[in-house]
N, C-alpha and C positions, 0 to 999 in steps of 0.2 A: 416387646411384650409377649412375642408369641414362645422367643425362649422363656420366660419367666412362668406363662401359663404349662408348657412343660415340665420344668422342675418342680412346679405345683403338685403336677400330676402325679411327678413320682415320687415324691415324697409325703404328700398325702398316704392314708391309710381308713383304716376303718373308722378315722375319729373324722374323715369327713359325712360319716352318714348320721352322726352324733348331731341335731340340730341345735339340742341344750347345751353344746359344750361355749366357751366363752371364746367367741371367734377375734374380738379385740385383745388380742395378747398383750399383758400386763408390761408395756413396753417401760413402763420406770420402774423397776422391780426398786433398786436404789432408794430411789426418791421416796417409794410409799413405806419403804422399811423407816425414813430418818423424819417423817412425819405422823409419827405417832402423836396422840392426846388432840384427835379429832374432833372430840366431844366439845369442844371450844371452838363450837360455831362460825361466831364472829372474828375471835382473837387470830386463830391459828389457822383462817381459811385464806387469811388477808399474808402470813410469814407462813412461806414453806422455809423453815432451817436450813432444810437438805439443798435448797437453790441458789438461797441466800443471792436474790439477784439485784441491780442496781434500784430499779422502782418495782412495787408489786403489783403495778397494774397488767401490762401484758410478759411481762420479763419472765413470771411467775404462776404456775398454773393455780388458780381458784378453784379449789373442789368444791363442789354440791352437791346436795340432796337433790335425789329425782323428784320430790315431792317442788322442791322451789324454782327446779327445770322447768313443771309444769306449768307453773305458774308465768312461768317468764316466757313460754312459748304458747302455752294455752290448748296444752293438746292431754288425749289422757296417759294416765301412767301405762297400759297397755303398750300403745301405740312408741312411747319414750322406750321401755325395757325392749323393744323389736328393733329399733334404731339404734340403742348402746351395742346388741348383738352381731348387729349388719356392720360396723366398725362404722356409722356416721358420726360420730364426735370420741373426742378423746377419753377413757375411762379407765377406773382403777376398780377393783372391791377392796370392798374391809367388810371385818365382821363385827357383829356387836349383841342385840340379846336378841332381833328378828331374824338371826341368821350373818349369813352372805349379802350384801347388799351394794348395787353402782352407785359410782362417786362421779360425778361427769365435770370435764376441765370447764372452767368457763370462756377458755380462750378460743375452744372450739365452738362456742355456738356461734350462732349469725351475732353481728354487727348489731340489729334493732336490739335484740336480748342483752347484749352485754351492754349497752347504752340503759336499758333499765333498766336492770341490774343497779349500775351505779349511779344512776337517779331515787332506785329506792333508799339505798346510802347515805345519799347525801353528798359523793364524791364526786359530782360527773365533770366539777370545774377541774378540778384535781387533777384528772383521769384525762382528758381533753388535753393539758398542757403536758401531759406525759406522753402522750401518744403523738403528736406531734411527729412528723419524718424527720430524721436527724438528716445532718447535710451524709454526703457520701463519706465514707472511712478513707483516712489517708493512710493506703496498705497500696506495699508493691502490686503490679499486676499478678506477678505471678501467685501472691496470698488469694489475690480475689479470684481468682483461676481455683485456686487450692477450695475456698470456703464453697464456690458453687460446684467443682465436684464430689464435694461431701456430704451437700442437700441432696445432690441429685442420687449419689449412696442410698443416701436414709429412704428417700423417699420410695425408687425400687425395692428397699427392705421391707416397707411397712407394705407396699402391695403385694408381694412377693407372701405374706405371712397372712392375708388377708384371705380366712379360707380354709388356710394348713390346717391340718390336725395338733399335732403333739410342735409346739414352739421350737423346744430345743432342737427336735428335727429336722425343722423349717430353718431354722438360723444355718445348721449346719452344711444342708445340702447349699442355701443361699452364697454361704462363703464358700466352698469348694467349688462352685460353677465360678466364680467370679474371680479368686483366687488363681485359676488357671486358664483364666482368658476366655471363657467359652461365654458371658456376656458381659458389656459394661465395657467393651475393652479400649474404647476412648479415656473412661473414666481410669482405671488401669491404669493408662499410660502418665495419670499426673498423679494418682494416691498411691499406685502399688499394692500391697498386701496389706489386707487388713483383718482384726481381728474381731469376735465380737463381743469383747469388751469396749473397744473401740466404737462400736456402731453407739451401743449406752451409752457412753458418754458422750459421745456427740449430741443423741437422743434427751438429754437432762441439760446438753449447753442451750439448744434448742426453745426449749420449756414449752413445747406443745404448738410454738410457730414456726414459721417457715423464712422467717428472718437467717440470712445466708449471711451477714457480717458476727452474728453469732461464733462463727464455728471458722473465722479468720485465724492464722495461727499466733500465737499471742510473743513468739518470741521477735523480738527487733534485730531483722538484719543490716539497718543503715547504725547500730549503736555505733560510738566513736568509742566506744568502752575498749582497753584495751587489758588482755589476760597476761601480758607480762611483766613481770617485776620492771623495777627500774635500772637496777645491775645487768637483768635480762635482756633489755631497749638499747642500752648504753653498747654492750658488745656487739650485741647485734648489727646493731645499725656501723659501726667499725667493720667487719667483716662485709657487709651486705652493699658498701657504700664505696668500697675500696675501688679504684677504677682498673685493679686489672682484673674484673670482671669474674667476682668469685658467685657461683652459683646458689642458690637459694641454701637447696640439698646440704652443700658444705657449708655453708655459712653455719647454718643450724646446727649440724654436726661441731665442726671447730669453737661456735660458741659453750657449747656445752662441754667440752673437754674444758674449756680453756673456765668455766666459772669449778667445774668441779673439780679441776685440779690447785684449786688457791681457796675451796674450803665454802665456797659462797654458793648457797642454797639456790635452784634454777627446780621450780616444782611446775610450770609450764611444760604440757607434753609439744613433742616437734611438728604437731598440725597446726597447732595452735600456732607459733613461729611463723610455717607458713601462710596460714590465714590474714595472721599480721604485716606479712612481707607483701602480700598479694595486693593487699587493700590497699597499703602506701603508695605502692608504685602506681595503682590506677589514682589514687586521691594527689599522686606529687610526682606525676611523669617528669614533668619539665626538670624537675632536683634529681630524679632519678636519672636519666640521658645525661644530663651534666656530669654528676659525679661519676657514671660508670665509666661513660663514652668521651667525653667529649664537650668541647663547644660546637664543634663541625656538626657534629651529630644532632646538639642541640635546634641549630639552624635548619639540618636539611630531614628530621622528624620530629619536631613541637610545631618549631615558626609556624606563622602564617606563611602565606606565598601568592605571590602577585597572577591571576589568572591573566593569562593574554590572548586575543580574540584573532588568529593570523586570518580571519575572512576579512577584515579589514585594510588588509594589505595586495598591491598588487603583484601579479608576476612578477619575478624578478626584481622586485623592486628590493627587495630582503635575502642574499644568499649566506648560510650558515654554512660553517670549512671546519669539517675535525679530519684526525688520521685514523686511520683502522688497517691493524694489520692480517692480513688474508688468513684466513683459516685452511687453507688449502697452496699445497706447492707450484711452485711455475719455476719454466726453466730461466736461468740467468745471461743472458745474452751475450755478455760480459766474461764470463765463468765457463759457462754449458754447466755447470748445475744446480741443484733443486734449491730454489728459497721461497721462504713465505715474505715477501716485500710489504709494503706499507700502500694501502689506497687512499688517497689525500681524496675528500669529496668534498662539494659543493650541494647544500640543496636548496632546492631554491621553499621558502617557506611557506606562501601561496599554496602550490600544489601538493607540497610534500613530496617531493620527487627527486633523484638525484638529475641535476640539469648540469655537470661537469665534476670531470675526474684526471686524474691522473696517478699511475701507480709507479713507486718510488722504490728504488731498487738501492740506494746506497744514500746513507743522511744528506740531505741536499734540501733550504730553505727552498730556495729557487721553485721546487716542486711547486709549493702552493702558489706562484706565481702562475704556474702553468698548466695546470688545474682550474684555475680561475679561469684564463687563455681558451682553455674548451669550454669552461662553461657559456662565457660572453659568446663564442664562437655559435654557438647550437642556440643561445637565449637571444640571439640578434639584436641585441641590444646592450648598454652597461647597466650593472644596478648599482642602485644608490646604496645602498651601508652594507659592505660585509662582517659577518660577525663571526670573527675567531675565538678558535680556546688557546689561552693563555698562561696552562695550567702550567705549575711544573712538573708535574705528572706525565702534560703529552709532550713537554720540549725533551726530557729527559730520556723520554721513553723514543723517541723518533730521532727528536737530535741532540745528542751528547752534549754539543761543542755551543748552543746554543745558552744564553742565562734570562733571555727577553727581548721577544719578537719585536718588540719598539727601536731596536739596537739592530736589525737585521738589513733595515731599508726597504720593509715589504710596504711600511707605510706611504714614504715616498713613491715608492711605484705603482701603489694604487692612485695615489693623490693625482699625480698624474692626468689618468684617466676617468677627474673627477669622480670618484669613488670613495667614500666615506669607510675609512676601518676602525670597526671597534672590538678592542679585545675583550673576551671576557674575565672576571675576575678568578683567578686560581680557586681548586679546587670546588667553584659553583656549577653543582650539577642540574641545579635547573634550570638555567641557561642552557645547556647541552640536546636542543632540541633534536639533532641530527641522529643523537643515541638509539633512539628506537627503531631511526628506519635501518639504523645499523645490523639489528636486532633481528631485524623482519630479512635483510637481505643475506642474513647469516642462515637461517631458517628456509628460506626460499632457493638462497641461491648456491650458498657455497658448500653444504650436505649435501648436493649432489653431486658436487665433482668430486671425478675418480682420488683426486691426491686430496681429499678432505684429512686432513689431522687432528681434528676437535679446536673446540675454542681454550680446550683444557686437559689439565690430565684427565680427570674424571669422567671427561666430554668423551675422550678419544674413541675411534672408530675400533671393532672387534678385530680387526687384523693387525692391527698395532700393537696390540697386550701381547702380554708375555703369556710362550708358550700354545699362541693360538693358531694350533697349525689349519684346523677346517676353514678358515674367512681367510688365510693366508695364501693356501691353494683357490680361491677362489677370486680374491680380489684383481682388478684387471690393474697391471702396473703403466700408467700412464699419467706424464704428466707435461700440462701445454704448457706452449710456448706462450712469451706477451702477447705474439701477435693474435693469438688463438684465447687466449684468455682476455682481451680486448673485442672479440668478436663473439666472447660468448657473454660477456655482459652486454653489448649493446644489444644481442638474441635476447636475453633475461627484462631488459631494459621495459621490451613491446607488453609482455604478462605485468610488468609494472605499472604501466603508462592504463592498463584495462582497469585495476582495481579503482573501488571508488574511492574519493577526495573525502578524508578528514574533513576538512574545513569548508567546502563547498555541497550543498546537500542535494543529491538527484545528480551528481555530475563524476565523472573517473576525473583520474589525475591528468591522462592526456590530455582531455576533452579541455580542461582549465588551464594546461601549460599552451594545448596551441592557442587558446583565444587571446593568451597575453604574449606571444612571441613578437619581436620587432622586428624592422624592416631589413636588418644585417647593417655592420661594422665592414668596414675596411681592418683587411687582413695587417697591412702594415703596423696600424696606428697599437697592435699587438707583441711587434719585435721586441719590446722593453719586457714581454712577460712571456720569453721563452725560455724553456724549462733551464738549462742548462750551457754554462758555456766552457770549452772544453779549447785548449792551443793544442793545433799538431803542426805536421810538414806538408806540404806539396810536394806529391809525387809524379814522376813522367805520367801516370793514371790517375792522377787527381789524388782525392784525400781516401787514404784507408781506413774505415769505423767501422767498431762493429763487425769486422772480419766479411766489412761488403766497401767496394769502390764508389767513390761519390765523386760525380766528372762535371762539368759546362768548361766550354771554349776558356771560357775567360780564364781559366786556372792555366792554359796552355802556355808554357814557357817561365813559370812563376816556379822557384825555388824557397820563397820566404815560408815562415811560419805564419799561419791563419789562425783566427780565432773562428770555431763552428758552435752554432747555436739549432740544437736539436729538443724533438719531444719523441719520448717514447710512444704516445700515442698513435705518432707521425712518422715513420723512419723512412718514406720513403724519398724523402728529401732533406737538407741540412742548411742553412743562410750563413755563407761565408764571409766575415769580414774581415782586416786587418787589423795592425797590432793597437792603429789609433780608432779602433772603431767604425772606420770606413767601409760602407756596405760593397763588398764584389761581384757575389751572385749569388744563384740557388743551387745548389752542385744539386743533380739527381741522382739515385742509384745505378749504378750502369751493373746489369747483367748481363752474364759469361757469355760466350758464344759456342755451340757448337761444336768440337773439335774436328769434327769430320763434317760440316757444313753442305760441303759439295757429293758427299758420295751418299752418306749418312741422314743427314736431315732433312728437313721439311722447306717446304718454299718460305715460312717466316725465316725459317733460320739461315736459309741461303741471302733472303732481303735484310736481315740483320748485319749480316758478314759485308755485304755490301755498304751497305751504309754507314759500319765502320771504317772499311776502306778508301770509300769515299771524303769522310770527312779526315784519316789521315791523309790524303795526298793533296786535301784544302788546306788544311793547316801545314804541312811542307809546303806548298805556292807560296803561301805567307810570308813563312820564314825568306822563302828567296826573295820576293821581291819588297821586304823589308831589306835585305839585305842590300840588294841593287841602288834601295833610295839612299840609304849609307852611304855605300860606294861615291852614288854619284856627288854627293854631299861634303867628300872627303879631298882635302887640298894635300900634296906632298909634302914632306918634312924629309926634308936632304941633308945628310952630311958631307962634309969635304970629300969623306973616300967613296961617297956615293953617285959623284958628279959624270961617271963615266956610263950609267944606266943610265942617262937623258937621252942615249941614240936609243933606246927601247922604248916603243908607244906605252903611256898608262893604260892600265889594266883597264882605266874606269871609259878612258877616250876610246878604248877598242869595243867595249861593250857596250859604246853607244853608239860609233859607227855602222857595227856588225851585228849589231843586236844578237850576242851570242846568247847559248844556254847553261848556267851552267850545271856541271853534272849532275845527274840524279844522284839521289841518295839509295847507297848500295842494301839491297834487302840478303835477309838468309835465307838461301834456298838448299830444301836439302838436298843430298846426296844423289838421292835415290831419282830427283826429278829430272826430266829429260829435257836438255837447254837445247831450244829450237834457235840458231841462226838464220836471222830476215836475210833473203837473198834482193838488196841493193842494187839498183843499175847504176853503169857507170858514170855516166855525167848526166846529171839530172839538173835542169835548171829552174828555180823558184816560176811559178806560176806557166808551167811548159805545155799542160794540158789545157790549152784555151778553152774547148768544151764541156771542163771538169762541172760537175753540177757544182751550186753554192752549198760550202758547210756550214750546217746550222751552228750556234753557241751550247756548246755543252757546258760549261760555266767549270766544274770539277769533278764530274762524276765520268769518267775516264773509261768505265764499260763501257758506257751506250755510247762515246764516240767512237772506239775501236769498235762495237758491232755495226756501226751505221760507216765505218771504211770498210769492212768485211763485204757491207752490201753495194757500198757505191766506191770502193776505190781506193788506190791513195796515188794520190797526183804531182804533190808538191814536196819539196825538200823537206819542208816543217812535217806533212803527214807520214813520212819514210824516218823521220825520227820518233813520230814519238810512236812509231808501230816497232820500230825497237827498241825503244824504253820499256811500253808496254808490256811487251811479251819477254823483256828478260825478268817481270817483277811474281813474287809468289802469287799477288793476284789471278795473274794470267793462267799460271800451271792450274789453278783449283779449277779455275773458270772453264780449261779445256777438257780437264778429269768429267766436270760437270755437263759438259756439251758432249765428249762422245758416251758420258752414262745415258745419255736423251737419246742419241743417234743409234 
């Protein structure tokens, strides 16, 4: 109001100090021109022509004599002509032979007046059933939007004018404040610009009340009416309908070539087209998806779709398994270089959490075996129904050679481990619950690493485009290894396990995966769902993978081919068995040693060297006194010309008389080392030092019995040998390099 009493202000002039002027401005200028032949009282007070409204009870303004105002309100003509001029009711003049004279609406007086009014008439039964509240108008909202910002117009106009001087004035300055947003500017924002012819005819839809369904817009935006021809519809919808998805734009365009060039009149402008296109497809979605897209399409944007509640399920009791291939490179173990590999996950549904993985570096079903294998491993427990995808989408795209995982035997290997597999049906993407955490861990985790490559071309990182030398020099070129890239998702994993649970309200994802973890599995009952199985050789060093040695005893003396079953997840050991499946052992990784041990390295690395030495001259014992059981085991096989070697005692009867030794096994020593001869006494006889202390059992470890002779002696024939076995073997040489580095 306070803008309005400004614009008052200055648009006012001298015609506000004019008290006689006519401050109710002849707001139906219209109306009072197309109701002439006044003088007809009765006839022509009851039909305004110019309104021509539905009933002429309030539809319609009733003019009157001020003389029959008085009488209906009972006050004098004085006091009436000071009221028409203060703008309290609605007025016109006309002139006749007393002049100028007011005409007052009868729809502006009070309620008691117009009620006796039409009791003097005769009409108030009439009048009553007319006036009546109609129900509410069935108009969009946004019309009844539209009608009540149009009252609320009028009505700032007629107070806006109330006062003014010269009208045309008032009107003008009214629309140019409002026009340019300076007040009203809610109202603005639903009418826009308006004119003030515009305000008039609003003002005469009106007819002197304040009825707002009035000035509702009269055109019908739900008409089913349609503006184009029937040659027009027919093309149209051919172009529009066609499923290799031609756009509106051309449609309309091509149609109209195509009727003007065969002569047939198309007088529909191309909004109209679209208007027509716009409305079908919201009024015939489900025919439109069909014919453009698809059935697929149909299914997975009309259908309905089954909501499902996963707080109703327990941990692990539901593990969902898709592939995703890594957005980011890692080195190839295999190769030594860069791939983007495939991560087989498991989530478990309950939490929404990934709860087992494994990443897959070359097509290999088996993968998801052993994926599963971590997940049971970490869920301590099995779960009851895994639910794969069974798309041809993800066989084709992971495994080539694959036509349906039914045919693979993953089912049988789950069945197994009582575990229920179901696959899902191809191409159902709303089954595919795993997607989004896919989504999130794309976002989360894999943008950060240095060998990020996009999920896309469009995706890709700035140092990848072409010609981009700034993010080029900049970017740090690094890219990990499995093993490192296995250790930065279980790091990534703890920021995962913190966010809150979907499906459980007040609680994080870990908070719900530890309260449902079980009490752990037997690692064995798991060997059927190891990643991969792989035939190689036995070598003198056990089995070479991986460009790393993997050794146990048990491999010792074994030249056949093994079958090794590994996980990437796991390399730091591999379960050996044979070619009929027979379990062997667990070879472990064996790292190098030192090469300079004794001069060079550290006390692990000298207790390393050791301990490999040790367990070579246990496993030489071995051999020999495997050997010896032979021996003894062994009956002669003579021939005729061999009967003359029976004065020669057997090898095996000497060896059990004499309990002899037989020789060591020769080592290489280099060149350069200095070969110490043991100085021997002449005749030395077994057990000759009566007072010799008792040696303890050294078992194989052949240091500490040569240091504990060093301290206490060597007494007996057997200690005078093996102190020169001892010291003629490379062991010895490093050991004394090491003893006088100490010294």
């Amino acid at each position: 109001m306070s803008n309005l009493v400004a614009l008052r202000k200055e648009s006012s002039s001298s015609h506000l100090q004019d008290k006689s002027a006519n401050l109710s401005a002849n707001l139906l200028t219209k109306s009072s021109q197309l109701s002439k032949g006044i003088e007809n009282k009765e006839k022509n007070r009851y039909q305004d022509s110019s309104l021509k409204p539905k009933n002429h009870y309030e539809s319609a303004n009733l003019w009157l004599e001020i003389k029959e105002v008085q009488e209906l309100l009972n006050v004098s003509k004085r006091a009436l002509q000071k009221a028409c001029k203060a703008g309290k009711f609605i007025t016109k003049t006309a002139t006749g032979r007393g002049g100028i004279r007011y005409l007052i609406a009868l729809s502006s007086l009070p309620a008691e007046a117009r009620l006796k009014y039409y009791q003097q008439k005769g009409m108030l039964e009439s009048y009553l059933q007319a006036t009546i509240p109609a129900a509410p108008p069935k108009a969009p909202k946004k019309f009844i939007e539209i009608a009540l910002a149009r009252l609320n117009l009028v009505r700032l106009w007629r107070e806006f004018r109330k006062g003014a001087g010269k009208k045309t004035e008032a009107d003008r300055a009214f629309l140019s404040a409002y026009n340019e947003g300076k007040i009203a500017q809610n109202i603005y924002k639903i009418l826009g610009e308006v004119s003030v012819k515009t305000l008039y005819r609003w003002i005469d839809q009106l007819g002197g009340t304040d009825d707002y369904t009035r000035l509702i817009p009269q055109w019908n935006p739900g008409s089913r009416r349609c503006g184009l021809t029937e040659e027009e519809k027919d093309i149209f919808f051919r172009f529009l309908l066609d499923p290799k998805n031609i756009k509106i734009g051309q449609a309309i365009r091509l149609t109209k070539f195509y009727l003007e060039s065969r002569g047939i009149p198309s007088p529909s402008h191309p909004i109209t087209f679209r208007r027509f296109a716009e409305r079908w497809k919201t009024e015939n979605y489900d025919r439109w998806v069909l014919m453009r897209e698809g059935q697929k399409a149909l299914r997975d944007k009309v259908e309905t779709f089954i909501r499902r509640d996963p707080s109703l399920l327990e941990v692990g009791e539901v593990l969902v398994a898709d592939g995703h291939r890594l957005n980011f490179q890692v080195i190839n173990p295999f190769t030594g270089k860069p791939v983007r590999p495939v991560l087989v996950g498991f989530l478990d549904w309950k939490s929404f959490t990934l709860i087992g993985y494994e990443i897959m570096l070359t097509e290999n079903v088996q993968c998801i075996a052993s994926a599963l294998r971590n997940a049971i491993l970490r869920l301590g427990k099995f779960p009851k129904v895994v639910y794969m995808d069974n798309g041809k989408a993800f066989r084709a795209k992971y495994f080539t050679g694959v036509d349906d995982f039914n045919e693979t035997g993953i089912y049988g290997l789950f069945a197994r481990l009582g575990v229920t597999t179901i696959f899902a049906h191809p191409y159902n993407a709303r089954a595919k619950v795993i997607e989004r955490w896919f989504q999130e861990f794309t976002e989360t985790f894999e943008r950060l690493m240095p060998s990020f490559v996009g999920s896309s071309i469009q995706d890709r990182p700035a140092y990848l485009k072409r010609n981009e030398k700034f993010h080029k020099q900049r970017h740090k070129e690094y890219i990990p290894t499995i093993e490192e890239t296995i250790q930065l998702i279980e790091s990534w994993l703890q920021f995962e396990y913190s966010q809150p649970c979907p499906h459980v309200t007040g609680k994080t994802k870990g908070e719900v995966l530890q309260e449902g973890l079980g009490q752990g599995v037997f690692v064995d009952e798991l060997d059927g769902l190891m990643m991969e199985e792989k035939i190689t050789n036995i070598t003198r060093n056990g089995i070479r993978f991986l460009k790393t040695e993997y050794w146990d005893e048990a491999l010792y003396g074994m030249r056949e081919q093994v079958i090794i079953k590994y996980s990437i997840f796991d390399l730091s050991q591999i379960k050996v068995y044979d070619k009929r499946g027979e379990f062997i052992c667990i070879a472990k990784r064996r790292e190098p040693v030192h090469p300079l041990a004794a001069v060079r390295g550290d006390a692990k690395d000298m207790e390393e060297l050791k301990r490999q030495i040790a367990e070579q001259r246990r496993l030489e014992k071995k051999t020999i006194m495997a050997v010896k059981d032979l021996l003894k085991r062994q009956t002669d096989i003579q021939l005729d010309w061999q009967k003359a070697i029976e004065a020669s005692p057997r090898i095996a009867d000497r060896i059990e008389i004499e309990d002899l030794q037989l020789p060591p096994i020769e080592e290489h020593i280099p060149d350069e080392a200095v070969k110490i001869e043991p100085e021997l006494p002449q005749e030395i006889e077994p057990n000759q030092d009566q007072n010799a202390p008792e040696r303890p059992f050294f078992g194989d470890n052949e240091i500490a019995r040569y240091e504990w002779h060093m301290k206490n002696g060597f007494h007996t024939q057997e200690d005078w040998e093996f102190k020169e076995y001892f010291e003629s073997t490379l062991t010895y040489k490093m050991m004394k390099q090491f003893w006088e580095k100490e010294n």
